[in-house]
N, C-alpha and C positions, 0 to 999 in steps of 0.2 A: 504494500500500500504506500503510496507518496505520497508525501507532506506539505504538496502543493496548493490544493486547495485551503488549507488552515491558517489563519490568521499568524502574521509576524511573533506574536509574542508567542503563542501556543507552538510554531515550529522550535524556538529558542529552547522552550523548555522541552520539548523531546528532544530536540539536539544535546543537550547537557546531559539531560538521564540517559541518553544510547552512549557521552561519552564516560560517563559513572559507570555504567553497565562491563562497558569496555576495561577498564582500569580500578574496579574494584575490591582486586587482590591485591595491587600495587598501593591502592587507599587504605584496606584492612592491615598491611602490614606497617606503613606510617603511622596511622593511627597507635597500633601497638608498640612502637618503639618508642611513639610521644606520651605514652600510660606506663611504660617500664620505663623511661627516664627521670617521667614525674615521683614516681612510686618512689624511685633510687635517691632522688634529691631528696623528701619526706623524709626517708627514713635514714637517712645517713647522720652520723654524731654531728654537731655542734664544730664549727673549730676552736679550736684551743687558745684559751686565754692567754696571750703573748707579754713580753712586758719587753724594753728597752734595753740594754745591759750593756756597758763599757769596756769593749776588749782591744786586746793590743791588733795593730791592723799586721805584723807580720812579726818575725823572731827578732827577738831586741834581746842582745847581748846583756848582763848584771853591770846595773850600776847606769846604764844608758838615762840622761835625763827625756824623758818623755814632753815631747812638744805635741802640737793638734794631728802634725803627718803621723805619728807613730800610734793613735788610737781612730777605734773607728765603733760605731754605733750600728747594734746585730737586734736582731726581734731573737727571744726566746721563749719557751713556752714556760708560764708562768711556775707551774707544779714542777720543772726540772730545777728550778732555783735551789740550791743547798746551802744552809745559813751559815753565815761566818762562824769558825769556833772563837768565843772569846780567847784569848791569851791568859796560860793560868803562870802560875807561880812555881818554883821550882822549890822542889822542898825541904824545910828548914830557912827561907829565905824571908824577910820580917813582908808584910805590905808596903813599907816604906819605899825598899829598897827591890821588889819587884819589876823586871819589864814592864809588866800591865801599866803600873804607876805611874811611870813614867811617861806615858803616851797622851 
């Protein structure tokens, strides 16, 4: 049957649904890759709280006085942070006269 006689807008829309018809499989599987992509973003972790942290920008000899070239600013993730140990006292040695005291 030809689609001659049928009004402009009515051929349009058969035209569209013969090319839907046509490439249906090719729409079913887009469609499903844009449902498991969505799905995969939903469900996937959070990213990790980062924080700013101050390290040397390459291998600096002891004793090297540190200028702005010789450090540089890294994102880390906040939970890998490990706390400074205080500086204790060696023992037998008064508070006075401790390292720590001194600082």
């Amino acid at each position: 049957m030809l689609a001659t006689g049928l009004p402009p807008m009515r051929r349009r829309v058969r035209a569209v649904r013969h090319q839907l018809r046509r490439r249906r499989r090719l729409i079913a599987a887009a469609l499903t890759a844009a449902a498991a992509l969505s799905a995969l973003r939903t469900l996937a972790p959070p990213p990790a709280d980062t924080v700013e942290v101050l390290v040397a920008a390459r291998d600096l000899p002891s004793g090297t006085v540190l200028d702005d070239d010789d450090l540089a600013v890294r994102r880390s993730r906040a939970s890998s942070r490990r706390p400074v140990p205080r500086p204790t006292r060696p023992a037998g040695c008064s508070p006075a006269r401790s390292p720590a005291a001194r600082s």
